[in-house]
N, C-alpha and C positions, 0 to 999 in steps of 0.2 A: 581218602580211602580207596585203596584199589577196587577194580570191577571184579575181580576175583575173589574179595573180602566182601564183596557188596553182596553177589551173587550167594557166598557162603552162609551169609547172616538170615537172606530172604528164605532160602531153602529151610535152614533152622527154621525161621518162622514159621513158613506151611507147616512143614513137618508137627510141629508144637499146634496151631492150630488143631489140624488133622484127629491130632490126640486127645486132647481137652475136647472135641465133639464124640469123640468116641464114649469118655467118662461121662458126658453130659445125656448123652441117646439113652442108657437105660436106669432109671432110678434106684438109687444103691450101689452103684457100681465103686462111685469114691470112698463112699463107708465100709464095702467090701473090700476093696486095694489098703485099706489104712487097716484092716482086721490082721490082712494076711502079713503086713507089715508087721507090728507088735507081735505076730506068732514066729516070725522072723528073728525078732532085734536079738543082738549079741552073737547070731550066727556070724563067723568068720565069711561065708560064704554067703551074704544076709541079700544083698541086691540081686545073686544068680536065682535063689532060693525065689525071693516076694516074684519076680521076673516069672521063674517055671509056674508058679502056683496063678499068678495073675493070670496068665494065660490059659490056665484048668479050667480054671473057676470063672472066668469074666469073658464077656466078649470082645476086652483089650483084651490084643497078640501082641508080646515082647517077645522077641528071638531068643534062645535061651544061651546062642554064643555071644558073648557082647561086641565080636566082632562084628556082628549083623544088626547090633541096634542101632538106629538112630540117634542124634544127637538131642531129640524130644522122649527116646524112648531115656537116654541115659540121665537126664535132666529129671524127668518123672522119678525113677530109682531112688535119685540123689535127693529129691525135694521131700517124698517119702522117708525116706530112714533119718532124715532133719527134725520131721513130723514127728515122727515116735521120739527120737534123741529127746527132744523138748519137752516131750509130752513126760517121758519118761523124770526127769529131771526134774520136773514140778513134785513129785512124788517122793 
């Protein structure tokens, strides 16, 4: 593995850490991100959307251009609307 892919990967990580302690600081906050999700799903526009509103509503900040999020901010999005997807499909 390159030091350039080594380096890529570690930064992900902090970055991911960083975040997952942000969800974890205030109690509700996962329950609340997964709300604003399901009020989201089917939006065409459903990642920009839970993104603008997570950052209203919650003391996670997602950038609301996806040019400015991170690669822990895009991974959250992504793991979310899987969440509902799933959840939804049970039903």
């Amino acid at each position: 593995m390159s030091s350039s892919s080594e380096i890529s990967k570690a930064r992900a990580l902090s970055e991911l850490r960083q975040f997952l302690k942000k969800l974890l600081l205030e109690p509700g906050t996962l329950e609340q991100t997964l709300e604003i999700a399901k009020r989201h799903y089917g939006d065409h526009k459903m990642l920009d959307r839970v993104a603008e509103d997570i950052t209203a509503e919650t003391l996670v900040k997602i950038p609301e251009d996806p040019e400015e999020r991170t690669a822990a901010d895009e991974l959250f999005l992504e793991l979310l609307k899987e969440v509902v997807e799933e959840s939804q499909a049970l039903y």
